[in-house]
PANU-569440 format. One record per residue (C-alpha): z negated, y negated, x negated. Coordinates in nm, 3 decimals. Layout:
Z/Y/X;
...
//
This chain:
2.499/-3.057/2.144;
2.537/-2.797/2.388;
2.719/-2.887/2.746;
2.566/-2.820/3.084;
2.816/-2.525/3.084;
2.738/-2.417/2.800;
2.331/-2.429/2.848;
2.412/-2.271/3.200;
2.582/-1.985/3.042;
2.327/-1.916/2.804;
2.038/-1.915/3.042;
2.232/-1.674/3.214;
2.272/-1.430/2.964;
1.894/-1.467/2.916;
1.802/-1.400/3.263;
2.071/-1.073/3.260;
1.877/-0.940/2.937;
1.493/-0.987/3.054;
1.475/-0.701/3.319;
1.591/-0.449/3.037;
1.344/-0.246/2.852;
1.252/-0.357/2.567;
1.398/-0.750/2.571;
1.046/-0.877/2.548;
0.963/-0.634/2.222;
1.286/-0.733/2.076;
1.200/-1.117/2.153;
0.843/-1.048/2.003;
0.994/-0.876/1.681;
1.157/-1.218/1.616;
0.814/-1.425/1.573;
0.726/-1.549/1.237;
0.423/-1.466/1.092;
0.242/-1.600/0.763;
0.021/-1.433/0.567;
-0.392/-1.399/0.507;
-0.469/-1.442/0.189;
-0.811/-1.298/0.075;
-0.928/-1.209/-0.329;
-1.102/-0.849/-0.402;
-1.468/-0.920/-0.415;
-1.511/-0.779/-0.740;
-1.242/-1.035/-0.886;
-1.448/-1.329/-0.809;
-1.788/-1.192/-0.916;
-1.948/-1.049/-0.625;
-1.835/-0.656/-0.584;
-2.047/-0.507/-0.321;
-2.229/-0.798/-0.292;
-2.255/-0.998/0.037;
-2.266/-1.312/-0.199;
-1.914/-1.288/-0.184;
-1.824/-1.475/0.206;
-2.010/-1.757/0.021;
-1.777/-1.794/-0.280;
-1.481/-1.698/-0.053;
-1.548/-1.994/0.153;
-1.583/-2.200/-0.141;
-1.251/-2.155/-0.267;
-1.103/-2.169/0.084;
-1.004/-1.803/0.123;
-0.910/-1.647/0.424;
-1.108/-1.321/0.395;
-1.204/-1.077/0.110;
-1.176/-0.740/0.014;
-1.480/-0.548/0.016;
-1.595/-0.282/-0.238;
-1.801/-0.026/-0.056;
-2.022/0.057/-0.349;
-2.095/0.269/-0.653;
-2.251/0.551/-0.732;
-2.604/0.399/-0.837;
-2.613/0.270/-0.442;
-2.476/0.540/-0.250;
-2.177/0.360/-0.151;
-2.437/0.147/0.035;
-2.185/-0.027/0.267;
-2.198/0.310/0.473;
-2.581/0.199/0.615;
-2.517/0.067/0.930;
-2.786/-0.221/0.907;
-2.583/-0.351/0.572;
-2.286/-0.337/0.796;
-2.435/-0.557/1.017;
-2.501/-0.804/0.760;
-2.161/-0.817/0.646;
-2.035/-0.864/1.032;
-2.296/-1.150/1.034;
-2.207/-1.320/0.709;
-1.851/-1.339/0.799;
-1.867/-1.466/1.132;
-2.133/-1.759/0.963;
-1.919/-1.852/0.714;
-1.565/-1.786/0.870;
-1.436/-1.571/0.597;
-1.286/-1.267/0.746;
-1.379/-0.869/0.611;
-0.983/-0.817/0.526;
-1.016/-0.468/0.382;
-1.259/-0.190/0.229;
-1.183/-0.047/-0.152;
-1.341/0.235/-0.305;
-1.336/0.103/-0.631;
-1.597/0.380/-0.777;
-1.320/0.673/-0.750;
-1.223/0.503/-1.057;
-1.527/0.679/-1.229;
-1.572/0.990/-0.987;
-1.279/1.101/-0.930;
-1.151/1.138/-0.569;
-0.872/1.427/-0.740;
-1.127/1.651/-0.866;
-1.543/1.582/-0.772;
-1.640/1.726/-0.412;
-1.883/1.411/-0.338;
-1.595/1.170/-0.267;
-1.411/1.400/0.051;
-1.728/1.262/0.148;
-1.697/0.916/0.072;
-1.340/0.879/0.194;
-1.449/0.993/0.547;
-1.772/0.832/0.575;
-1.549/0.484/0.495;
-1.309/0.575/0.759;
-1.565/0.520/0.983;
-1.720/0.199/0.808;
-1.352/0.059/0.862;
-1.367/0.115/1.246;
-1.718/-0.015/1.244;
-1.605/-0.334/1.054;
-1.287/-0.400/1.262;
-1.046/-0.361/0.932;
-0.764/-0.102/0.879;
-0.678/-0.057/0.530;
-0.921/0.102/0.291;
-0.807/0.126/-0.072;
-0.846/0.463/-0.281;
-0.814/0.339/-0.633;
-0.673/0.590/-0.910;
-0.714/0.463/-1.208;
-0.981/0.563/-1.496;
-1.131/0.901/-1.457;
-0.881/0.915/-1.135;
-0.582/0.838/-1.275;
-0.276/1.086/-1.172;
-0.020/1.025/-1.409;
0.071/1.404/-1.623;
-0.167/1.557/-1.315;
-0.007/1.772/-1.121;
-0.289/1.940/-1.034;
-0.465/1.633/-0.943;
-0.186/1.556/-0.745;
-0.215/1.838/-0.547;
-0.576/1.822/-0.472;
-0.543/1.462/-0.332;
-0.268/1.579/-0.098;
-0.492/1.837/0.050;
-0.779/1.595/0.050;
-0.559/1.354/0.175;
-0.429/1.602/0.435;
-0.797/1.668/0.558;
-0.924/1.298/0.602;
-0.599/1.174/0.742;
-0.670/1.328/1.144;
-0.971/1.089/1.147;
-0.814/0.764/1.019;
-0.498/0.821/1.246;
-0.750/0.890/1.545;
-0.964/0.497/1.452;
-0.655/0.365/1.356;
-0.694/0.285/0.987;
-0.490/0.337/0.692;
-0.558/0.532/0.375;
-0.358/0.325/0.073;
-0.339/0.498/-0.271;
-0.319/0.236/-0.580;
-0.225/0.418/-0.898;
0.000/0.412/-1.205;
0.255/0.665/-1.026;
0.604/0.526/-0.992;
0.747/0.484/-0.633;
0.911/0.848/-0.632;
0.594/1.006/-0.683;
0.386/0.799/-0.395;
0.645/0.902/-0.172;
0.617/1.223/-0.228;
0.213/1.217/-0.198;
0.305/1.009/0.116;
0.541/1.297/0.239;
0.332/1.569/0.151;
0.032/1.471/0.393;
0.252/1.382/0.627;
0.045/1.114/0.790;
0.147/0.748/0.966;
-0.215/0.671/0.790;
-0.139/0.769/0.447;
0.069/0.456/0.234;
0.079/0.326/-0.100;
-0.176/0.019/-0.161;
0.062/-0.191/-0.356;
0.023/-0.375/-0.675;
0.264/-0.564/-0.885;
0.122/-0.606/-1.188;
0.015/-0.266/-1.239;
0.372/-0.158/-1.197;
0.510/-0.370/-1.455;
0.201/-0.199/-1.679;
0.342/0.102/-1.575;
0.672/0.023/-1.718;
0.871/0.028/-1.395;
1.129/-0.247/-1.292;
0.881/-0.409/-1.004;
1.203/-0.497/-0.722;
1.365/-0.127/-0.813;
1.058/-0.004/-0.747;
0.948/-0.177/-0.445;
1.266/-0.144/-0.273;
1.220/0.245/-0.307;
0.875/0.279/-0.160;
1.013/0.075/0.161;
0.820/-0.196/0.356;
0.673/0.094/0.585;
0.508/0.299/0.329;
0.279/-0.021/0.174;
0.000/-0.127/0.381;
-0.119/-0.433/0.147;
-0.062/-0.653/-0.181;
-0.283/-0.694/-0.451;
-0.133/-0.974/-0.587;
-0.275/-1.046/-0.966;
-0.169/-1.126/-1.359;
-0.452/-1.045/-1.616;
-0.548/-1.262/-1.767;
-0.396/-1.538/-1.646;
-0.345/-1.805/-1.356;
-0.125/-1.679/-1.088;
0.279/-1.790/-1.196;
0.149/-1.847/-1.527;
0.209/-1.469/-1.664;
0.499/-1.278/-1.721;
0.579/-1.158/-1.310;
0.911/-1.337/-1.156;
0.674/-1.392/-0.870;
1.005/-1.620/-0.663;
1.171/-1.285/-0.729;
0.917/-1.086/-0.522;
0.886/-1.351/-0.272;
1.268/-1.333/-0.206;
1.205/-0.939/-0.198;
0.913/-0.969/0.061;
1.152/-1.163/0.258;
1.458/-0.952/0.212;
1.266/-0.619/0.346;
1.061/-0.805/0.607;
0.760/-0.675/0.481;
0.430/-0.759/0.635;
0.179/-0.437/0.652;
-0.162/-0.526/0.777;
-0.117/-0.948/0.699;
-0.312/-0.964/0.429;
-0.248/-1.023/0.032;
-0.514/-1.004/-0.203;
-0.567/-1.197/-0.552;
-0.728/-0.965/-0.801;
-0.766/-1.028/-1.160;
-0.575/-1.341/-1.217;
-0.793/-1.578/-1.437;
-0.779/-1.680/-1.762;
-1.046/-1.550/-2.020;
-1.393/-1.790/-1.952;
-1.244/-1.987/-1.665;
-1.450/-2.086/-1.349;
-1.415/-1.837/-1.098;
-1.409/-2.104/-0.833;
-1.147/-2.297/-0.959;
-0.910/-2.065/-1.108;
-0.882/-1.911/-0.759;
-0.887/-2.251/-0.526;
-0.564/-2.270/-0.829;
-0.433/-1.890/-0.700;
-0.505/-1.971/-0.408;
-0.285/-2.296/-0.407;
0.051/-2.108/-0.567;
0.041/-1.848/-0.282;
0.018/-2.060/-0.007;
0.324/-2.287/-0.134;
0.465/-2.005/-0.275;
0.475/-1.776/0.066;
0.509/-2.130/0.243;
0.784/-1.942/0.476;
0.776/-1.732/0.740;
0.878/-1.395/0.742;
//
């Protein structure tokens, strides 16, 4: 128990420290903050479809991930009246718009087919319009950069075109890909943009081959903007990732990015989408129980 002298003394040194700049920043750093915890539309049935807040709020997500469309629709979350509709479903049903994805670079490929510079900037501004700030670029499929060095290089000038416009709205670019941590950091470099990070993904690192915390640690908590947190195929702590081990590492670096964490792809073959992710859903939030 502290003494009177003791308590006077401290709430002296308090008072001393307020008037400097910065005290109140430094105080603010200090405050814990949990996590949102959304699931990729696509992952629980409903990609591009506004469907989705309903099944969210079924298994008691915080928000979703929205895919902005495919080719077949014209990436039809850039019409302004759909937008709408998405700003209105989430507000009825409480589930919040988390994030945007571009899952379709997957099949026309943002490294090498003029239509997506297009794309990329037209969702910068669906982003603003929707009130999120990370939009995924996904590289996998026809996109994938792995052996590309040429597609390499055309992303960083892409990337080095777009990125003006999402620093100006205030939204973050985040490349998911195979490439090990090295090589997003030197993408990340190369642009040279506080809106260009890596969109980070466990599971698709262990794929890769790479030792998940070595890897992680590398990239460093300000060059991931969000989680995709996932194990194919199966239940979430069920598959092969030490997912305590990345907690601790979360913790260790203080990473937090935009809040958000997003289940993808962790169900068992035939399961019900519902349940398996009220079950996902249930790990995280005892896993992550702490506060970072």
């Amino acid at each position: 128990m502290l003494t009177r002298r003791q308590l006077l003394a401290n709430t002296a040194l308090l008072s001393a420290l307020a008037p400097f700049a910065g005290f109140n920043e430094l105080l603010a750093a200090e405050r814990k903050q949990k996590f949102h915890i959304g699931a990729c539309d696509w992952s629980i049935g409903k990609s591009s479809d506004i469907g989705a807040f309903d099944v969210a709020r079924q298994i008691g997500l915080d928000g979703i991930m929205v895919n902005m469309g495919s080719e077949k629709n014209n990436l039809h979350l850039r019409d302004k009246t759909l937008q709408q509709a998405y700003l209105h479903a989430s507000k009825k049903t409480g589930v919040k718009i988390s994030s945007l994805a571009i899952g379709e670079l997957n099949n026309v490929p943002y490294k090498s087919d003029p239509r997506t510079e297009e794309w990329v900037w037209d969702t910068i501004e669906v982003a603003s319009n929707l009130n999120v700030t990370v939009i995924l670029l996904a590289f996998f499929g026809k996109n994938d950069l792995r052996d590309d060095e040429a597609g390499k290089k055309e992303v960083v000038r892409r990337l080095k075109r777009a990125a003006p416009k999402a620093e100006k709205l205030g939204i973050i670019l985040g490349v998911e890909s195979y490439l090990n941590a090295k090589e997003h950091l030197d993408i990340i470099e190369q642009v040279g943009s506080k809106s260009v990070k890596t969109y980070l993904d466990f599971r698709n690192t262990a794929d890769a081959g790479y030792d998940v915390v070595k890897e992680v640690k590398q990239l460093g908590a300000d060059n991931i903007c969000e989680l995709h947190i996932k194990e194919n195929g199966f239940l979430l702590g069920q598959g092969s990732l030490p997912w305590e081990q990345i907690r601790d590492l979360v913790y260790e670096m203080r990473y937090y990015g935009d809040g958000w964490m997003q289940i993808e792809g962790a169900m068992p073959p035939k399961a019900k989408v519902v349940e398996s992710y009220q079950q996902n859903l249930q790990f995280l939030r005892k896993l992550f129980n702490k506060k970072i």
